[in-house]
ZAPA-168863 format. One record per residue (C-alpha): residue number from 1; residue in one letter; chain; x, y negated, z negated. Coordinates in steps of 0.5 Angstrom, whole numbers, always signed. Layout:
// residues N
nr:rest:kette:x:y:z
NUM:A:A:X:Y:Z
...
END
This chain:
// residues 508
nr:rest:kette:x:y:z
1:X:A:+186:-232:-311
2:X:A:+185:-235:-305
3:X:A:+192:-238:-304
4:X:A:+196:-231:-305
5:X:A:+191:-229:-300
6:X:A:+193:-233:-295
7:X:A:+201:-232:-298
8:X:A:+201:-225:-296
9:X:A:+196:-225:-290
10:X:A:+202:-230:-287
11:X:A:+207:-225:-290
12:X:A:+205:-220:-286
13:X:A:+204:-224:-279
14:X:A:+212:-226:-280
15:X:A:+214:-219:-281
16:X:A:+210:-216:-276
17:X:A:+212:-222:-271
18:X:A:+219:-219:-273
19:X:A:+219:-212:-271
20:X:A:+215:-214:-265
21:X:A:+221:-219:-263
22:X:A:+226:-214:-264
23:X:A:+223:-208:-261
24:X:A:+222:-213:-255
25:X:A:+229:-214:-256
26:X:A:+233:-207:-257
27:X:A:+227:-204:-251
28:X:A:+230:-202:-245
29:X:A:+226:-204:-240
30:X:A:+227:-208:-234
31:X:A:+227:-216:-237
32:X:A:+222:-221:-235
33:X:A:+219:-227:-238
34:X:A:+221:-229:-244
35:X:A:+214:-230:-249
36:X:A:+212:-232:-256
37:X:A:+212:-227:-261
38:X:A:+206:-223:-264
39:X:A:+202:-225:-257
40:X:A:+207:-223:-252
41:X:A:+206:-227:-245
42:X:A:+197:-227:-245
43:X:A:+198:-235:-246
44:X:A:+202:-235:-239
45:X:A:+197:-232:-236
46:X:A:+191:-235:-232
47:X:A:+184:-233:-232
48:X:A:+184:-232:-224
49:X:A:+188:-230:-219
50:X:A:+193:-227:-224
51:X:A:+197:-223:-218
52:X:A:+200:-230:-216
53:X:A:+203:-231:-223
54:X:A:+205:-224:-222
55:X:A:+208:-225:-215
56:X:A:+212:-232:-218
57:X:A:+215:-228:-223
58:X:A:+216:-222:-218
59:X:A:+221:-228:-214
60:X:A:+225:-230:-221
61:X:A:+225:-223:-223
62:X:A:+226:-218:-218
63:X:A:+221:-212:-216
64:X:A:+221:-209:-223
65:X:A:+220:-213:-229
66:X:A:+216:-212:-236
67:X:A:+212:-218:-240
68:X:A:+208:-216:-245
69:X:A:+200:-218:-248
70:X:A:+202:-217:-255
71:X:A:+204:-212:-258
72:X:A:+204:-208:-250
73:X:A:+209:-208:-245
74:X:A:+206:-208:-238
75:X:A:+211:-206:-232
76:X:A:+210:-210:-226
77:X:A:+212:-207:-219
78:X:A:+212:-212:-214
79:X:A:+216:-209:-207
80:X:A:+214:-203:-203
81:X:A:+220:-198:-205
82:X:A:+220:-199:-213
83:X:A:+211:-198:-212
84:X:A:+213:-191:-208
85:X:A:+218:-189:-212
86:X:A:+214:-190:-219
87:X:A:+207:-189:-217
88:X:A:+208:-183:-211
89:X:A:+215:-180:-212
90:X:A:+213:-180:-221
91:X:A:+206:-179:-221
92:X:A:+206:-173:-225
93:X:A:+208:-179:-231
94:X:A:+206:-185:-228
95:X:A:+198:-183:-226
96:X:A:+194:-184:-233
97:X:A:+190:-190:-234
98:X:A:+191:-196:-240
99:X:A:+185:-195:-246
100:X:A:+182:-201:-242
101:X:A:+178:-200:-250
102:X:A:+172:-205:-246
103:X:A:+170:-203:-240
104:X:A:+172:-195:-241
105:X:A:+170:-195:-248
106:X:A:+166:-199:-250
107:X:A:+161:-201:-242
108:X:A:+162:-193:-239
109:X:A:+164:-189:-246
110:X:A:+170:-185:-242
111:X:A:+164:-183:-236
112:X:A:+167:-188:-230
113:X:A:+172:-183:-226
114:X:A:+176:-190:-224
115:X:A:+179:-190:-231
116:X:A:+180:-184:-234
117:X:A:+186:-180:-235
118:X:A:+189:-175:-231
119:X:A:+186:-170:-235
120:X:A:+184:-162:-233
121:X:A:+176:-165:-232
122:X:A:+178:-171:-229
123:X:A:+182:-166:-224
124:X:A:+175:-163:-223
125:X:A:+171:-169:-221
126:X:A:+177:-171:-216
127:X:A:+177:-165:-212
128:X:A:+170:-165:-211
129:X:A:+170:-173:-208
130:X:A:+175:-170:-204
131:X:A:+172:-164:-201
132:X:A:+167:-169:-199
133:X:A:+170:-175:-197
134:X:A:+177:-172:-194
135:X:A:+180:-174:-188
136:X:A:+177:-168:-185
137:X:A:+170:-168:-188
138:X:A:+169:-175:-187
139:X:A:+168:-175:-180
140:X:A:+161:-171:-182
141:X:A:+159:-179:-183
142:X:A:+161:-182:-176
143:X:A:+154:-182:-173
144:X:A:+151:-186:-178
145:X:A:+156:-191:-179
146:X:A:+156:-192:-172
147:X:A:+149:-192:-172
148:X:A:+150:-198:-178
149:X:A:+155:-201:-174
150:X:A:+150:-202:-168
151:X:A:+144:-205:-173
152:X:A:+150:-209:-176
153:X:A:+152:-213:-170
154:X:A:+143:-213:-169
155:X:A:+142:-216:-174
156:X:A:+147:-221:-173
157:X:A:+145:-223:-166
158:X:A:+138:-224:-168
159:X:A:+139:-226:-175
160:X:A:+144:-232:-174
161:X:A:+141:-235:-180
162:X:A:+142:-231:-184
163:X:A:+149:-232:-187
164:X:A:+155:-228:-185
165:X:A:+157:-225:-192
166:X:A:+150:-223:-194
167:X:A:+149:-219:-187
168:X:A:+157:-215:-189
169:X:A:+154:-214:-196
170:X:A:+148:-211:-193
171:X:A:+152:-207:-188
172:X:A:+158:-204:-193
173:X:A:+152:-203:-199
174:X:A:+147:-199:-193
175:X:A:+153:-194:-191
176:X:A:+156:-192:-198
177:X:A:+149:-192:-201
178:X:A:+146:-187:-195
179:X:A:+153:-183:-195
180:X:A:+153:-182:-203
181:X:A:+145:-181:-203
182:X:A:+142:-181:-196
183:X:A:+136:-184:-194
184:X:A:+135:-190:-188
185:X:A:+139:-195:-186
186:X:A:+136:-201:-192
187:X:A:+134:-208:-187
188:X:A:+136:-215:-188
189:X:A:+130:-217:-189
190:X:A:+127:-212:-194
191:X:A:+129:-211:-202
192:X:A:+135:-208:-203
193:X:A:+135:-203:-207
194:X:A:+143:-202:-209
195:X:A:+142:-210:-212
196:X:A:+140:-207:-219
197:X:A:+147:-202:-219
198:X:A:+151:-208:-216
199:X:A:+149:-212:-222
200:X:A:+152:-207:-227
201:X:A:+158:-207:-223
202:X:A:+160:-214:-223
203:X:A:+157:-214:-231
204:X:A:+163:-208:-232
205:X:A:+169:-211:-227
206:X:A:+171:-217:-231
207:X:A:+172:-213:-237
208:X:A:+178:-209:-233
209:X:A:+183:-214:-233
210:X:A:+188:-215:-238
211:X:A:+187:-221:-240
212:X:A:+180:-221:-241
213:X:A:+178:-217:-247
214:X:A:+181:-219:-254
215:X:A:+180:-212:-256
216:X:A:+186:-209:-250
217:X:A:+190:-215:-253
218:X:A:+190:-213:-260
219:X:A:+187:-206:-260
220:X:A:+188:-206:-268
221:X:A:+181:-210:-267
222:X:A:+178:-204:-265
223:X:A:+174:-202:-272
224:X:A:+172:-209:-273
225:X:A:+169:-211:-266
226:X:A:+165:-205:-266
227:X:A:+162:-207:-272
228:X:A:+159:-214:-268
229:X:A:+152:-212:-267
230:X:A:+151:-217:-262
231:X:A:+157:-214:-258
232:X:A:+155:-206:-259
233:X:A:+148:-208:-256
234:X:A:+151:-211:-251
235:X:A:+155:-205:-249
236:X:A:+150:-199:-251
237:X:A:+145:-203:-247
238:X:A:+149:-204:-240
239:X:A:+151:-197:-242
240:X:A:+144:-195:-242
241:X:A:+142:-199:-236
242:X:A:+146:-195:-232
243:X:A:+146:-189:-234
244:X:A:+139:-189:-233
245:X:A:+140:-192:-225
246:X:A:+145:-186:-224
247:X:A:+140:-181:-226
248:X:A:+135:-184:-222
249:X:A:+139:-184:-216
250:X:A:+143:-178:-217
251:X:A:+135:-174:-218
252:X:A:+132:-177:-212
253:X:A:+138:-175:-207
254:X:A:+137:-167:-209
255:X:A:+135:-164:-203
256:X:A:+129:-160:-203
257:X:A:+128:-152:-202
258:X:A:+129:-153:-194
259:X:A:+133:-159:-193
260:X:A:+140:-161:-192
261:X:A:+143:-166:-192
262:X:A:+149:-170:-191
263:X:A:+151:-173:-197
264:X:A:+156:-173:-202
265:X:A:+151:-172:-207
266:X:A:+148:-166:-204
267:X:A:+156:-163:-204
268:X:A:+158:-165:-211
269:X:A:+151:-161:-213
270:X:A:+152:-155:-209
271:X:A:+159:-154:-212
272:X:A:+158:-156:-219
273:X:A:+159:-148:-221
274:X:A:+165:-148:-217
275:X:A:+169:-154:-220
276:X:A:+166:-153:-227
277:X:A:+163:-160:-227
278:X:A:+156:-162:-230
279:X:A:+150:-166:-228
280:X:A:+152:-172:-232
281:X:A:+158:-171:-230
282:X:A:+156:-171:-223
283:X:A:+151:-177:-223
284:X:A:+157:-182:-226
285:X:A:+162:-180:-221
286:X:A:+157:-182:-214
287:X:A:+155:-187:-218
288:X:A:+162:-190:-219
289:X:A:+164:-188:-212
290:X:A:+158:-192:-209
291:X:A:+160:-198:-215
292:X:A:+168:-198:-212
293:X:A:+167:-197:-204
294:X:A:+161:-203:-203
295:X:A:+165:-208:-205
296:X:A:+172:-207:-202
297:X:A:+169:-205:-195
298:X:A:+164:-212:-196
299:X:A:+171:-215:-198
300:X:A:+176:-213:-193
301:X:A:+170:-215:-186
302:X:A:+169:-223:-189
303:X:A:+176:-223:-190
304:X:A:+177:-219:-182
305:X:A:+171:-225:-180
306:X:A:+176:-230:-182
307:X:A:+182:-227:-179
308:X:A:+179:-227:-172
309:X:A:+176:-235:-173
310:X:A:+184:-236:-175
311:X:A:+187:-231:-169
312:X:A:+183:-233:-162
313:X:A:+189:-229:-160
314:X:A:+188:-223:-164
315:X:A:+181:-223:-162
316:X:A:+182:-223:-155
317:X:A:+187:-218:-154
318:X:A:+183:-213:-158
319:X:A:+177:-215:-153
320:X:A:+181:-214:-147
321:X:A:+183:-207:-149
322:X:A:+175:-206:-151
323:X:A:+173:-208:-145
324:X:A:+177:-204:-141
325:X:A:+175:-198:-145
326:X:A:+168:-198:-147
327:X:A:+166:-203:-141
328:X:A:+159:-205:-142
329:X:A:+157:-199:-146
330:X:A:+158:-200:-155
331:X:A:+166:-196:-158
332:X:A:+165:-190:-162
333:X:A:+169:-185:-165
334:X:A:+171:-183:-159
335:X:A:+174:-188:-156
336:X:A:+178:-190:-162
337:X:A:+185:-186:-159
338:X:A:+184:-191:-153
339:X:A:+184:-197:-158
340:X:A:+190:-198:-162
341:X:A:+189:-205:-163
342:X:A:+183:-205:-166
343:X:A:+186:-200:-172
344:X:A:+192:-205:-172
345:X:A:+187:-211:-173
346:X:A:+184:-208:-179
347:X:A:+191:-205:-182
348:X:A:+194:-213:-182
349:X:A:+187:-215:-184
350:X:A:+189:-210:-190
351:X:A:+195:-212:-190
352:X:A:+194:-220:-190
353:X:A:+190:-221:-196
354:X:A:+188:-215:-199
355:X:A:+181:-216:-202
356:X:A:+184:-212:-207
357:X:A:+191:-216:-210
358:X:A:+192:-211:-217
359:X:A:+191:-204:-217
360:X:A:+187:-201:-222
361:X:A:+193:-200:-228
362:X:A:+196:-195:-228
363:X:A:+200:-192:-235
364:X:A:+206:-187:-236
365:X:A:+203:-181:-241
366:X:A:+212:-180:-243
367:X:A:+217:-184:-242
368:X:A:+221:-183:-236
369:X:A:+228:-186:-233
370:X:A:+229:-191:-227
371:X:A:+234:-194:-224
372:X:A:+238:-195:-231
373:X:A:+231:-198:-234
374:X:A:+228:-193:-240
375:X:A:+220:-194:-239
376:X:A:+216:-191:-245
377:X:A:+210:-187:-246
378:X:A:+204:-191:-246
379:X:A:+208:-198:-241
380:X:A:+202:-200:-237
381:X:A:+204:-200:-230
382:X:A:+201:-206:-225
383:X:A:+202:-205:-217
384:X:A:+202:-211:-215
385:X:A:+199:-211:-208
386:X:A:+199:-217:-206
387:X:A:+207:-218:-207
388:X:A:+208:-212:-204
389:X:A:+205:-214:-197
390:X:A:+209:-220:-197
391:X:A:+215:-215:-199
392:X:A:+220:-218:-192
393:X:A:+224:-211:-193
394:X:A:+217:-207:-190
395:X:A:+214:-213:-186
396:X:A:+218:-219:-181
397:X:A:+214:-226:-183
398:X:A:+209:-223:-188
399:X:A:+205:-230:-188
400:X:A:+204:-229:-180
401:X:A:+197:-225:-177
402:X:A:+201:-220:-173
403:X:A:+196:-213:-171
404:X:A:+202:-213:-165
405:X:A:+207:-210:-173
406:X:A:+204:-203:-172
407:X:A:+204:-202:-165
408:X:A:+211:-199:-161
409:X:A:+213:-203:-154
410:X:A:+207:-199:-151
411:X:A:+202:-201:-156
412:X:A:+200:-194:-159
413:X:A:+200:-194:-167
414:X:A:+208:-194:-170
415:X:A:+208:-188:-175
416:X:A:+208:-192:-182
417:X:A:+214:-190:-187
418:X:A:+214:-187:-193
419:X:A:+214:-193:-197
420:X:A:+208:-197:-194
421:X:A:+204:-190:-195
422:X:A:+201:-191:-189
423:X:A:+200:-198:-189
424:X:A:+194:-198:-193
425:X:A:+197:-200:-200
426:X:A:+190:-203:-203
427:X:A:+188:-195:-204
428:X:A:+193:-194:-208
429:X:A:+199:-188:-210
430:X:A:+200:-181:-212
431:X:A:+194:-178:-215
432:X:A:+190:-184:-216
433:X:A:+189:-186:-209
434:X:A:+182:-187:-207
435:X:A:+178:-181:-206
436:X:A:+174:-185:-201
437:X:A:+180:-188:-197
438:X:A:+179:-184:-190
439:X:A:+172:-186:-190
440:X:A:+173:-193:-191
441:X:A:+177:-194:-185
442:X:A:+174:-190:-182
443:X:A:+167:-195:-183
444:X:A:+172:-202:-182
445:X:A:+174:-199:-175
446:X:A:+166:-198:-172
447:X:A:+164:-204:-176
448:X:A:+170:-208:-173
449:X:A:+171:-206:-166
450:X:A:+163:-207:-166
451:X:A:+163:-215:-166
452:X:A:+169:-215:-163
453:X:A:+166:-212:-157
454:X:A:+159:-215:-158
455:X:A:+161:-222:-160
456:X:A:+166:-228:-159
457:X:A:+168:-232:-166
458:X:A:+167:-239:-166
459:X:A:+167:-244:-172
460:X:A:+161:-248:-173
461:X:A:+162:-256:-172
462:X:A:+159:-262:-175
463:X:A:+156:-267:-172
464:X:A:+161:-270:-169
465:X:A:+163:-264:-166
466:X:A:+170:-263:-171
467:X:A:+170:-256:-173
468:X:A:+168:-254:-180
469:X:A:+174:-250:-182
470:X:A:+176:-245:-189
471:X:A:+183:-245:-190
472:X:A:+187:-238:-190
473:X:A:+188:-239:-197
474:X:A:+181:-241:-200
475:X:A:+180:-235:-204
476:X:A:+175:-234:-209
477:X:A:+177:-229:-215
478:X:A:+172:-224:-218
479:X:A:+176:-220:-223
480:X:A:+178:-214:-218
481:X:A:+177:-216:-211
482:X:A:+178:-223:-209
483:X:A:+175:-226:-203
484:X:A:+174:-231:-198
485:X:A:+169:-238:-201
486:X:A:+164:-238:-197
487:X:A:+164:-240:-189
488:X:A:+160:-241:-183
489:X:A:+161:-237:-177
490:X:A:+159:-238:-170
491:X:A:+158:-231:-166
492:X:A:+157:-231:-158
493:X:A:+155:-226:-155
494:X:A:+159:-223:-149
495:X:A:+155:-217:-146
496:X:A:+150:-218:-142
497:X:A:+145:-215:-144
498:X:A:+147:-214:-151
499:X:A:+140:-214:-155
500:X:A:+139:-207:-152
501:X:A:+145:-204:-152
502:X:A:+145:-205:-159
503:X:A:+137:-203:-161
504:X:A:+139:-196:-157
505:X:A:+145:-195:-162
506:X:A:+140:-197:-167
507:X:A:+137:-191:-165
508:X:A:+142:-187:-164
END
């Protein structure tokens, strides 16, 4: 018995393994890496730095190719043009997101915005973020982020202990947590009250990847892992947790009879009726904004710190522009037309090394044509940002730091092209573009201009004076983001003064 078992279970491998051959084989998808048959290419894929891999095969196989992770093609978009094309200029059937059954199935249950389909509901839940956080309504928050732009390089100079990614931690976490749910500004030293939120992120972001969950490699297994108790405890438990951590937040934010205030929170509450969204539905979407924007801003300032240590040059002229502008008085807003290089440096710091390498998948909800190629419904498209940044037909010598790329001869900011969707290709295409997007730059350009202007970077030297030093390349991968190891800075104050300078934009 157990023989013919066996015989029949083999029987039906092979002949799966056959069609899935041949549908691989009459597909008329762009060609890409040749793979074993019932598993697809999932063997050629490492656990970390995946968009490497991809950007090696970009190299061979040109800016659009396809391999496959069983049974399931996922189409790679490895230049500026091809990601503009499909996922701006086609987003009408290129803007869905993949099952991804672990994290938005089985971890959020379908409540996390950053992983449902483009649906009418998720249509109500995006333009609530938008009337927010849009390019227009963003600016409501720029006295506060500059307020934390001041305690941030405070902190800095009276904390030199303290080690530089905790100090951007605390700053990215206190500024998305104060505009999505108000209150004061959380102190290096005090508890934090976002680490409980962050640990559900990080518990959630490695479950996103492809490669990550055997259930997204053969979804057959669905019924049969939804069975292991210890798996369903798992999942129903984080759920659980964080639904219970969004309730809490999103109640303790709602403005009292009499009070207003500036948050996001109190927007999407107020506009309920009018976008026809619930409070359940409202207190996972803040949530999920906060779980997003902390740790990119995090990312993309550790990964600015580390720029400046490599580009002295970089630095200085930056400083050269802050003091001819600010003198001795600390950058706003204000002064931002007046600072052209300071937004240069952070687009080239985005540009650089994205924190954020691959984008959130995308997937074709109806099979479309392009260039020739036919790419079915349900295809997973990968926007391989980092290969993008490194495309030569939109940037000369893409390795080089070079914030001079966005300047025209006179040093004002160059319009970017189409393609390169404004230079901000880490915060996604079309429809699925980061709802937080101006709100962030906006919160990189205070902090950025903020230690340039208070502060000289140095490396930290050993004891016989040889500096310590973190390769440009010395990244560590966290799933979605991908940052620099650990590092030590030296920050020398360049301003008379400097301590009550900063304690008067404390107090704004």
């Amino acid at each position: 018995m157990f023989n013919l078992s066996a015989i029949l279970l083999v029987l039906v491998l092979v002949v799966v393994a056959i069609r899935d051959e041949m549908r691989k084989r009459t597909s008329r998808l762009p060609p890409g890496p040749p793979g074993l048959p019932l598993l697809g290419n999932i063997l050629q894929l490492p656990s970390q730095f995946l968009y490497r891999k991809l950007t090696a095969w970009s190299d061979r196989y040109g800016p659009i190719y396809t391999f496959w992770i069983g049974s399931q093609p996922y189409l790679v978009l490895g230049s500026t043009a091809v990601s503009a094309d499909l996922l701006d200029r086609m987003s009408a059937v290129t803007s869905d997101r993949p099952p991804m059954i672990k994290p938005r199935v089985f971890y959020f249950k379908g409540m996390n915005l950053l992983l449902q389909d483009r649906t009418l509901t998720w249509r109500a839940q995006r333009r609530s973020i938008h009337a927010s956080l849009n390019i227009h309504t963003a600016t409501r928050y720029n006295s506060m982020q500059a307020q934390e732009a001041a305690y941030l390089a405070l902190s800095l100079l009276q904390h030199p202990e303290k080690p530089f990614r905790r100090q951007l931690h605390r700053f990215a976490a206190s500024v998305i947590f104060r505009a999505v749910y108000g209150g004061d500004t959380i102190q290096l030293l005090d508890v934090d009250p976002t680490k409980r939120i962050e640990e559900l992120t990080d518990e959630s972001m490695h479950a996103m990847m492809p490669q990550n969950s055997v259930v997204d490699i053969f979804p057959f297994l669905k019924p049969l892992i939804q069975r292991v108790k210890w798996f369903r405890k798992q999942a129903d438990s984080w759920f659980s947790d964080a639904e219970q951590e969004a309730k809490r937040r999103y109640d303790a934010a709602l403005p009292t009879d009499g009070w207003e205030a500036t948050t996001v929170v109190h927007d999407v509450n107020i506009n309920m009726g009018k976008y026809g969204i619930t409070k359940h539905q409202a207190m996972w979407m803040t949530m999920a904004l906060f779980m997003a924007g902390q740790e990119t801003s995090d990312t993309a300032l550790y990964i600015f710190g580390l720029a400046m240590l490599h580009h002295p040059e970089a630095a200085s002229t930056a400083q050269r522009q802050l003091d001819a502008v600010c003198g001795d008085c600390a950058p706003t807003f204000e002064d931002r037309e007046k600072l052209p290089f300071v937004d240069a440096i952070v687009k080239e710091t985005l540009r650089w090394r994205p924190g954020v390498p691959l984008s959130v998948p995308h997937r074709a909800s109806e099979e479309f044509e392009y260039r020739g190629y036919v790419i079915p419904a349900g295809t997973v498209i990968l926007d391989n940002v980092w290969s993008q940044t490194r495309d030569p037909a939109a940037y000369k010598h893409p390795e080089s730091f070079d914030p001079t790329r966005f300047l025209d001869d006179s040093g004002t900011l160059l319009p970017a092209t189409a393609d390169t969707h404004l230079d901000q290709l880490g915060f996604g295409h079309g429809r699925r573009v980061c709802a937080g997007r101006d709100f962030a730059l906006n919160t990189l350009f205070i902090a950025c201009a903020y230690m340039l202007w208070a502060f000289r970077f140095e490396w930290p030297v050993d004891e016989e004076g040889k500096e310590i030093v973190c390769g440009v390349d010395e990244f560590q991968d966290t799933s979605i983001t991908v940052s620099p190891r650990e590092f030590g800075i030296v920050l020398k104050p360049r301003k008379e003064g400097l301590e009550e300078t900063l304690l008067a934009g404390v107090k704004g």
